[in-house]
N, CA, C and O atoms as a GROMACS GRO file, in nm:
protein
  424
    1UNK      N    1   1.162   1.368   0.408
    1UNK     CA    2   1.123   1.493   0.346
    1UNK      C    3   0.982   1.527   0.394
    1UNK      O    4   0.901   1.435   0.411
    2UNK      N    5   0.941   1.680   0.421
    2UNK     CA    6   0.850   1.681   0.456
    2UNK      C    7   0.771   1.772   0.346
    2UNK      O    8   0.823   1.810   0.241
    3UNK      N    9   0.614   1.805   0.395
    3UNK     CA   10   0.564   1.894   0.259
    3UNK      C   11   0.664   1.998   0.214
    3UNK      O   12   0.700   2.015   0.097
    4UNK      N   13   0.696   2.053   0.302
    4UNK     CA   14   0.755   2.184   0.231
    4UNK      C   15   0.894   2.198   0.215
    4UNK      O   16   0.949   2.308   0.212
    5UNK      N   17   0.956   2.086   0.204
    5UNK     CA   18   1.081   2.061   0.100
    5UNK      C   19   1.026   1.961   0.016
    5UNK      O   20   1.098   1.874  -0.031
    6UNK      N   21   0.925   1.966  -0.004
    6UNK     CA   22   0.916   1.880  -0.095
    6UNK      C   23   0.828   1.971  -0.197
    6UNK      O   24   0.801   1.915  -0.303
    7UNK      N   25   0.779   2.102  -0.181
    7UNK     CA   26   0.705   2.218  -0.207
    7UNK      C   27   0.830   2.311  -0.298
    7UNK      O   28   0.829   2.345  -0.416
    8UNK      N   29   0.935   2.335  -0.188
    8UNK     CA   30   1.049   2.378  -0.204
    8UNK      C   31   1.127   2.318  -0.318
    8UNK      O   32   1.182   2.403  -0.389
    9UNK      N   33   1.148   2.173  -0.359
    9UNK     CA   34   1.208   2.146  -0.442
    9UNK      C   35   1.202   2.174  -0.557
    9UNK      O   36   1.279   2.204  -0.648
   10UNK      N   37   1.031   2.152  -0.532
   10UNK     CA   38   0.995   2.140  -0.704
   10UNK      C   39   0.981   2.294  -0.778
   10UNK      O   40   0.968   2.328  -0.895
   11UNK      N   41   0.991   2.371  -0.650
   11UNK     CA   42   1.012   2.524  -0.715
   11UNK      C   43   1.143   2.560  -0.751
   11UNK      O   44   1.168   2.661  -0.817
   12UNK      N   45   1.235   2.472  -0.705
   12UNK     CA   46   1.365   2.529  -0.746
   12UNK      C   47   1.418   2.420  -0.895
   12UNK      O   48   1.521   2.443  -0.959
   13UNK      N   49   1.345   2.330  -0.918
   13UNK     CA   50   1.353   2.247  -1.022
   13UNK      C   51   1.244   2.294  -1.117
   13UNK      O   52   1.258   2.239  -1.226
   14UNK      N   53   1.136   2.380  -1.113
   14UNK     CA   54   1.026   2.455  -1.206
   14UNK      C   55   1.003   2.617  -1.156
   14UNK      O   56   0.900   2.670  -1.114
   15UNK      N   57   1.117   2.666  -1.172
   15UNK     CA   58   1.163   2.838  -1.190
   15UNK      C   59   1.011   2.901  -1.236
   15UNK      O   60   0.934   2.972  -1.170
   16UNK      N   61   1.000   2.846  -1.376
   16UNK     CA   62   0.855   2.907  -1.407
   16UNK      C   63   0.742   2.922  -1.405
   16UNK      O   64   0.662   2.974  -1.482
   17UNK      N   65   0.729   2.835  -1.238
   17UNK     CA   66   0.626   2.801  -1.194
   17UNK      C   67   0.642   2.914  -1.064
   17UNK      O   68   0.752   2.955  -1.029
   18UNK      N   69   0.512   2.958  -0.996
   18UNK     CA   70   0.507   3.049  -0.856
   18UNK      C   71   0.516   2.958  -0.747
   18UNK      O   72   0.451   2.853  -0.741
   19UNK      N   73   0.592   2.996  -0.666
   19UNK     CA   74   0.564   2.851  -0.582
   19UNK      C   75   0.404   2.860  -0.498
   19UNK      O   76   0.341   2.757  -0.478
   20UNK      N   77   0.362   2.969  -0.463
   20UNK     CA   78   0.202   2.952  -0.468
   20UNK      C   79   0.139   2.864  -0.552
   20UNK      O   80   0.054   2.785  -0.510
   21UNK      N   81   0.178   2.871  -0.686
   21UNK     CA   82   0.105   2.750  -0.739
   21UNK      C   83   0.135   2.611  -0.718
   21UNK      O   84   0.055   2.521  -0.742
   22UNK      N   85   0.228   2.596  -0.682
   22UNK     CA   86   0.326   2.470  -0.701
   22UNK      C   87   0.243   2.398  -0.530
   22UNK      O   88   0.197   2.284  -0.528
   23UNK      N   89   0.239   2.486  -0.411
   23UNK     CA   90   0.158   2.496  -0.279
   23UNK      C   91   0.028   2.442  -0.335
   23UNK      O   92  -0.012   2.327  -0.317
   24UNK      N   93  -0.028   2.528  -0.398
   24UNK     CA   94  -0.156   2.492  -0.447
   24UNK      C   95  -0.207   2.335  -0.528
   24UNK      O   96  -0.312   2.271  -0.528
   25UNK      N   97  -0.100   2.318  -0.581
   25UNK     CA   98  -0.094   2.187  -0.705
   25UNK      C   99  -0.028   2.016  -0.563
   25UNK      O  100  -0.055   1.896  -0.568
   26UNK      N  101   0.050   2.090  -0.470
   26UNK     CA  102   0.077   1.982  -0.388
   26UNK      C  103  -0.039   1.934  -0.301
   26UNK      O  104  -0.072   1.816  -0.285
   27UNK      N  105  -0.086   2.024  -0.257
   27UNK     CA  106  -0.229   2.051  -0.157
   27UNK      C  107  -0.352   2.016  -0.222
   27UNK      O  108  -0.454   1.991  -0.159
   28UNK      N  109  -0.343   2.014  -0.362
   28UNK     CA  110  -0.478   1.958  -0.445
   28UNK      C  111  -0.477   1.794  -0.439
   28UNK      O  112  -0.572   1.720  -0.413
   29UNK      N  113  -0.322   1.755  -0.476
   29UNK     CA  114  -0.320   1.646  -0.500
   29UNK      C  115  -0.313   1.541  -0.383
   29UNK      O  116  -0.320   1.420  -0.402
   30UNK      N  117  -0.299   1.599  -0.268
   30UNK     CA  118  -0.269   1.482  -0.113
   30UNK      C  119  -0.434   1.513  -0.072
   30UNK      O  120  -0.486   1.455   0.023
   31UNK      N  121  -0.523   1.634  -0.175
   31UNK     CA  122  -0.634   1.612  -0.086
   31UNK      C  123  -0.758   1.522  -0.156
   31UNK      O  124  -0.852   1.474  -0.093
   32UNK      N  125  -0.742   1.513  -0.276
   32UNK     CA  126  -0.766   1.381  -0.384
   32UNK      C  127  -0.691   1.267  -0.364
   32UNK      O  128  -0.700   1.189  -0.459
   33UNK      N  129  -0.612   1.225  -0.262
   33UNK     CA  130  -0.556   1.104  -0.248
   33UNK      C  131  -0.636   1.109  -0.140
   33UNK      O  132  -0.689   0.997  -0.138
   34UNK      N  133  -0.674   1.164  -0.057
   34UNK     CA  134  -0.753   1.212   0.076
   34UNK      C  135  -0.875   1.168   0.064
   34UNK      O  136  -0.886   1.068   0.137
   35UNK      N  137  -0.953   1.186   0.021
   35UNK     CA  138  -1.040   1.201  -0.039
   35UNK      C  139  -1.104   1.058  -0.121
   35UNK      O  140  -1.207   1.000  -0.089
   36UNK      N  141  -1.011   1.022  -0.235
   36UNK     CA  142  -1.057   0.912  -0.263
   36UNK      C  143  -1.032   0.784  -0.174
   36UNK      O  144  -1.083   0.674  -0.200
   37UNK      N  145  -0.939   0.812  -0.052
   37UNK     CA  146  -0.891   0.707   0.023
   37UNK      C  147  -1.052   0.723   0.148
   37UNK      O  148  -1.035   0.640   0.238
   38UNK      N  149  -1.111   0.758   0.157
   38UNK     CA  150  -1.215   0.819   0.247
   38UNK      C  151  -1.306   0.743   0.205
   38UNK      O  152  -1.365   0.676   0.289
   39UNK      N  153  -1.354   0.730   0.036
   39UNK     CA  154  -1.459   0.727   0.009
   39UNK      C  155  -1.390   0.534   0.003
   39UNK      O  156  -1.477   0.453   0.033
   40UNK      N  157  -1.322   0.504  -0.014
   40UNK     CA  158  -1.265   0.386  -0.003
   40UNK      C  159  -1.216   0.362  -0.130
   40UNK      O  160  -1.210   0.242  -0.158
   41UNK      N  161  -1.179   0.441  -0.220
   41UNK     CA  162  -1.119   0.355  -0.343
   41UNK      C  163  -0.997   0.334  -0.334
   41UNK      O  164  -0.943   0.374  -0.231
   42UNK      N  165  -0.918   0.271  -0.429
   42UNK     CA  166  -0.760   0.252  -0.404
   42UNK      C  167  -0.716   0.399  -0.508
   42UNK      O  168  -0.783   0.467  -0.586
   43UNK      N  169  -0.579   0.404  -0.465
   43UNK     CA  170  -0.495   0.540  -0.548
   43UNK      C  171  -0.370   0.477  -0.587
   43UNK      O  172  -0.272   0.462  -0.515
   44UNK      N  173  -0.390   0.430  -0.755
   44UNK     CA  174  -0.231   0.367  -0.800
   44UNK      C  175  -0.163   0.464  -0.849
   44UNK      O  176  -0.223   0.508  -0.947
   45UNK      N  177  -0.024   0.543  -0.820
   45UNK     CA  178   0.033   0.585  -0.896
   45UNK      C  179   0.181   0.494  -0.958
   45UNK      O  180   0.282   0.460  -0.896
   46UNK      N  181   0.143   0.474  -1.102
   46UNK     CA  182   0.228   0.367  -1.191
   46UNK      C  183   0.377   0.368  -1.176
   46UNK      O  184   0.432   0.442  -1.258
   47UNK      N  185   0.433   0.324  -1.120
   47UNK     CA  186   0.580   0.334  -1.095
   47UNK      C  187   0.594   0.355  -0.955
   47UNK      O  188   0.690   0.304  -0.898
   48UNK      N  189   0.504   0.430  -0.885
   48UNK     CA  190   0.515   0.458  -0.748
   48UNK      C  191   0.490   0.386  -0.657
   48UNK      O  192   0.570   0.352  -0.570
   49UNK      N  193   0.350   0.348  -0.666
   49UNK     CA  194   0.256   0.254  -0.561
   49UNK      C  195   0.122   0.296  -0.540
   49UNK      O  196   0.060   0.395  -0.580
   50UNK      N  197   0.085   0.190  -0.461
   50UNK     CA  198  -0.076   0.255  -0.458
   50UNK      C  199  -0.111   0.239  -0.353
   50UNK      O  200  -0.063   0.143  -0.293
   51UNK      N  201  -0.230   0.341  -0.270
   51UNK     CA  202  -0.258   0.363  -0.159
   51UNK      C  203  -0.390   0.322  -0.113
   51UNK      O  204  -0.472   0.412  -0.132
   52UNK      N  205  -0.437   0.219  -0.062
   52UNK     CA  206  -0.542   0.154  -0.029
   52UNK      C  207  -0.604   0.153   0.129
   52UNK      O  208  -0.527   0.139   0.224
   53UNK      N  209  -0.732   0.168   0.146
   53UNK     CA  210  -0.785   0.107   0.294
   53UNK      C  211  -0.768  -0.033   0.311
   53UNK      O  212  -0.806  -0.126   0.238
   54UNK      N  213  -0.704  -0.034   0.423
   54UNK     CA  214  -0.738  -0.195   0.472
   54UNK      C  215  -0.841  -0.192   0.610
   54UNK      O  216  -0.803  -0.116   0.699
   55UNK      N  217  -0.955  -0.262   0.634
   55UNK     CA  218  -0.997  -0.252   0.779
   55UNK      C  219  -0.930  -0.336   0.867
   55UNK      O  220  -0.878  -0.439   0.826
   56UNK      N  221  -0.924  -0.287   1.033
   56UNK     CA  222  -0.906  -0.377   1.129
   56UNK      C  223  -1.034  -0.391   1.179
   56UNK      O  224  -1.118  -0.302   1.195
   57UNK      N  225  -1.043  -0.532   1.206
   57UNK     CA  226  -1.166  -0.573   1.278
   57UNK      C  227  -1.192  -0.525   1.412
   57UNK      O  228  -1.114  -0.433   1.437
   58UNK      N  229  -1.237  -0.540   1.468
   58UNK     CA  230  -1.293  -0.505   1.653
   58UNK      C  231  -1.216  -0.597   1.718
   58UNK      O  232  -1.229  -0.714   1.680
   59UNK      N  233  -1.136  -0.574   1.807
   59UNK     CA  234  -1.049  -0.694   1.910
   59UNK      C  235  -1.065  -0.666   2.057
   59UNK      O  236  -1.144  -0.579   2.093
   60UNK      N  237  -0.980  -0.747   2.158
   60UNK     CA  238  -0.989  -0.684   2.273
   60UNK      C  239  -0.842  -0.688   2.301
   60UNK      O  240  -0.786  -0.798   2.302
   61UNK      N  241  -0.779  -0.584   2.324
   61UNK     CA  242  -0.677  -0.541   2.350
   61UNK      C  243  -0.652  -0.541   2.512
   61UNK      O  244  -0.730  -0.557   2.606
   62UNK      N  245  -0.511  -0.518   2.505
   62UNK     CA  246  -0.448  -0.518   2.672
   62UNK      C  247  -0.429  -0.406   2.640
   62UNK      O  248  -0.433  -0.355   2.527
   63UNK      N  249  -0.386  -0.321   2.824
   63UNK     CA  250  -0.371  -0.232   2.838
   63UNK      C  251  -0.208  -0.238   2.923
   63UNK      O  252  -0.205  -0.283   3.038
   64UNK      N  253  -0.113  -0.201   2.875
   64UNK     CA  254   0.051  -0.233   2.849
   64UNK      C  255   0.094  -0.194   2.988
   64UNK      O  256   0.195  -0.251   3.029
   65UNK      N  257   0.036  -0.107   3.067
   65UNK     CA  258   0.044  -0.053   3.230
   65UNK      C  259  -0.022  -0.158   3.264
   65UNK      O  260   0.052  -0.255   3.274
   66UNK      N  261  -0.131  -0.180   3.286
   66UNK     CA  262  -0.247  -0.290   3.405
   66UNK      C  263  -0.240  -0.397   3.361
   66UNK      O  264  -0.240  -0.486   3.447
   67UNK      N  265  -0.232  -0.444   3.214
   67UNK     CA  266  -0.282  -0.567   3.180
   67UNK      C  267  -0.448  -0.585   3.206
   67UNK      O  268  -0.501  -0.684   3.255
   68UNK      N  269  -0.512  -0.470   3.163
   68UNK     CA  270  -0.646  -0.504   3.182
   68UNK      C  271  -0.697  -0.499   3.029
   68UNK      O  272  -0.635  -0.435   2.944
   69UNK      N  273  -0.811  -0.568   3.002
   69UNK     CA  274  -0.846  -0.568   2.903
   69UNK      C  275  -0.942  -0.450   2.836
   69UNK      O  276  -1.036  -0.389   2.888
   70UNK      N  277  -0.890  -0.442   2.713
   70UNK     CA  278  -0.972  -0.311   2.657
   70UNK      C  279  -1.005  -0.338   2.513
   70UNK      O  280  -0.926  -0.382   2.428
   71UNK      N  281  -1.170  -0.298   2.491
   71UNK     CA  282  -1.222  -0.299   2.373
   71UNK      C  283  -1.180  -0.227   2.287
   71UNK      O  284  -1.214  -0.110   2.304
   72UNK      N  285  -1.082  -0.257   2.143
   72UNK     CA  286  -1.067  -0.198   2.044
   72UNK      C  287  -1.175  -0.179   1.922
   72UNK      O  288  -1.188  -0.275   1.847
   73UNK      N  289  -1.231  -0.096   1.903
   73UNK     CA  290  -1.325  -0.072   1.810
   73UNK      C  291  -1.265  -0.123   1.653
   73UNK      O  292  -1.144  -0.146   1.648
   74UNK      N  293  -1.323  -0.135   1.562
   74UNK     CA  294  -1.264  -0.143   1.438
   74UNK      C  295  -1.206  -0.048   1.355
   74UNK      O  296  -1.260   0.058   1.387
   75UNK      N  297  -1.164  -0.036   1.308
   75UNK     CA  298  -1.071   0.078   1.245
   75UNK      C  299  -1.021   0.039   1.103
   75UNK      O  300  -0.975  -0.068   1.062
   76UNK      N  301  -1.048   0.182   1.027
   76UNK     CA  302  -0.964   0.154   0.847
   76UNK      C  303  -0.841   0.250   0.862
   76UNK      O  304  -0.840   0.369   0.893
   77UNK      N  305  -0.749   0.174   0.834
   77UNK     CA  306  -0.596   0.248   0.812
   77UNK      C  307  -0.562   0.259   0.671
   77UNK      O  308  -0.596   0.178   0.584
   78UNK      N  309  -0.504   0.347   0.655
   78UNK     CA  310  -0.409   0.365   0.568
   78UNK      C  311  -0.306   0.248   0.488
   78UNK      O  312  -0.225   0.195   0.564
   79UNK      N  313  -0.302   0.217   0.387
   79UNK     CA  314  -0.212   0.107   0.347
   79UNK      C  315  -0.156   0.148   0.182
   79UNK      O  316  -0.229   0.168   0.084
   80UNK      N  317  -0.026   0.153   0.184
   80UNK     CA  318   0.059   0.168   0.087
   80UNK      C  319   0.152   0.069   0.062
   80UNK      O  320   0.219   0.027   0.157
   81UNK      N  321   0.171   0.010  -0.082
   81UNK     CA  322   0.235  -0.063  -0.129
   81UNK      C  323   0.337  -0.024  -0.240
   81UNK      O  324   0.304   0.014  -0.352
   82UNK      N  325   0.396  -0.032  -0.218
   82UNK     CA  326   0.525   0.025  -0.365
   82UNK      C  327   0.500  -0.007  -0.476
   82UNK      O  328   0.420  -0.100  -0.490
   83UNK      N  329   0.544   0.040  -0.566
   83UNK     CA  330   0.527  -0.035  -0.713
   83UNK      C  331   0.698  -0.079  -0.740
   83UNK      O  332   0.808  -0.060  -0.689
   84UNK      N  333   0.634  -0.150  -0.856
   84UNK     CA  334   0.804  -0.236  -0.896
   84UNK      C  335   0.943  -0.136  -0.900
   84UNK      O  336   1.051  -0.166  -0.849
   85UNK      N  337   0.915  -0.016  -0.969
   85UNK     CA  338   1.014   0.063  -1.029
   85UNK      C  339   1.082   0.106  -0.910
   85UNK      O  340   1.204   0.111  -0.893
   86UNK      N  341   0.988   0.137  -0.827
   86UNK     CA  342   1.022   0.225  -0.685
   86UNK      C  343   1.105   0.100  -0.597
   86UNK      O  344   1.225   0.119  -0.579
   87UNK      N  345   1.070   0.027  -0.566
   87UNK     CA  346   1.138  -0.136  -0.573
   87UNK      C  347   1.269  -0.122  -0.550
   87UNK      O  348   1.344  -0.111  -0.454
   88UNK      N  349   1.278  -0.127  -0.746
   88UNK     CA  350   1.405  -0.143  -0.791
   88UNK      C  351   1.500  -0.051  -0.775
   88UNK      O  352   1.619  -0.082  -0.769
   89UNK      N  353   1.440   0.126  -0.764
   89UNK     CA  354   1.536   0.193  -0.756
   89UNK      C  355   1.596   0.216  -0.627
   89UNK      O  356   1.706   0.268  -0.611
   90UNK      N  357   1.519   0.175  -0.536
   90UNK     CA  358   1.545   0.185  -0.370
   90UNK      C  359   1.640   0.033  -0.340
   90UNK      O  360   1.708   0.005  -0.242
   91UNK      N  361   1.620  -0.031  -0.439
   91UNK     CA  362   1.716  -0.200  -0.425
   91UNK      C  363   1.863  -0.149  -0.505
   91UNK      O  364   1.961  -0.203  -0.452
   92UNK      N  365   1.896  -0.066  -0.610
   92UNK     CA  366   1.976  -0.082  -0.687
   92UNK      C  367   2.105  -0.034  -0.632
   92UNK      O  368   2.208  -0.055  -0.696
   93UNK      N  369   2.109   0.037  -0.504
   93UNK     CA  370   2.217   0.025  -0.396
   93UNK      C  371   2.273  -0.098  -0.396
   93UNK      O  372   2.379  -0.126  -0.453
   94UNK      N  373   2.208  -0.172  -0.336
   94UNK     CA  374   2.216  -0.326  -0.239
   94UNK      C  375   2.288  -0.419  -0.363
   94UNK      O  376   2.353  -0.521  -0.340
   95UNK      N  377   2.262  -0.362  -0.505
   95UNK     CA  378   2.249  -0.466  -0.608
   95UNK      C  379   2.445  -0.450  -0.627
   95UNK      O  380   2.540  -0.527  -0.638
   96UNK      N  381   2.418  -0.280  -0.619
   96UNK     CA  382   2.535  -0.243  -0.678
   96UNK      C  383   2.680  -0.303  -0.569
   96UNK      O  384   2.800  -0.318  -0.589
   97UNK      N  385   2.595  -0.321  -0.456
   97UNK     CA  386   2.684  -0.349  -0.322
   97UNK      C  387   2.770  -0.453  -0.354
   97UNK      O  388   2.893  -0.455  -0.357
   98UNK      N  389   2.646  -0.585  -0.392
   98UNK     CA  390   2.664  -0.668  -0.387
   98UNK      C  391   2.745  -0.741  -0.482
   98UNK      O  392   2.795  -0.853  -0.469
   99UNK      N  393   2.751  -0.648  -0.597
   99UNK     CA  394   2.814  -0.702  -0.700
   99UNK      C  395   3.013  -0.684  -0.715
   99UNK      O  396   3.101  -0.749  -0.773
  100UNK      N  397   3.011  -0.566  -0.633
  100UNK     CA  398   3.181  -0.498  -0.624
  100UNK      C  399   3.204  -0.653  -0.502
  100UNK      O  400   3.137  -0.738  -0.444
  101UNK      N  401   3.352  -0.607  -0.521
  101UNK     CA  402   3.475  -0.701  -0.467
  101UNK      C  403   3.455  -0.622  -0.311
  101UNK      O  404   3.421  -0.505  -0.292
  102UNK      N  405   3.487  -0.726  -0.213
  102UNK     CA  406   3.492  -0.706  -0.083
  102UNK      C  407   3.663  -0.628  -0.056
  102UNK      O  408   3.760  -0.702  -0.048
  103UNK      N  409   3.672  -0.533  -0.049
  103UNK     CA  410   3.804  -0.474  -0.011
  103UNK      C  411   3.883  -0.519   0.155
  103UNK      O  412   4.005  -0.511   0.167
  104UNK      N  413   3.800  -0.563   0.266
  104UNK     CA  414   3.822  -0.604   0.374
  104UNK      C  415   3.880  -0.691   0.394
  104UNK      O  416   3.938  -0.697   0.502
  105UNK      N  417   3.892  -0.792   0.304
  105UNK     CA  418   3.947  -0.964   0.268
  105UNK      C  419   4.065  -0.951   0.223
  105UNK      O  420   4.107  -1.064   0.200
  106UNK      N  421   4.135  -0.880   0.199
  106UNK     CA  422   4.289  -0.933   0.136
  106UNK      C  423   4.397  -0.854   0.124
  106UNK      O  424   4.502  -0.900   0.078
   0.00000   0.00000   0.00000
């Protein structure tokens, strides 16, 4: 899904909302996740996950054509971790899989 089905949805699931606002309310909130991920804090949302800096240190990297060596500077990425709920509801396929009778066998 990208922003704007994901913009799109929530206007067709909140009628009484403009979707200008709904634009406005998506765009506030990825730029406060933005934002606090910048300044380096973590962003938990409870059930969801939370979105943290991790740094990479300085290395020396190859270069995948020459095989020559190249200085990688250090770098902070992006790092997201799930929370439990999100977990479970993305597992409860696999659960449900696992639990039915194999129809292929007999």
């Amino acid at each position: 899904m990208i922003k704007s089905e994901l913009i799109q949805r929530l206007a067709e699931r909140n009628p009484h909302l403009f979707q200008r606002d709904i634009e406005r309310i998506v765009a506030t909130i990825f730029d406060e996740i933005s934002a606090a991920l910048a300044r380096g804090d973590r962003v938990e949302l409870r059930g969801f996950g939370a979105f943290s800096v991790k740094r990479r240190p300085a290395r020396t990297g190859r270069n995948p054509r020459t095989g020559a060596a190249v200085e990688v500077a250090e770098k902070c990425v992006p790092f997201f971790k799930t929370g439990k709920e999100l977990r479970e509801k993305l597992n409860i396929s696999d659960d449900v899989q696992d639990a039915a009778p194999d129809d292929k066998t007999g």
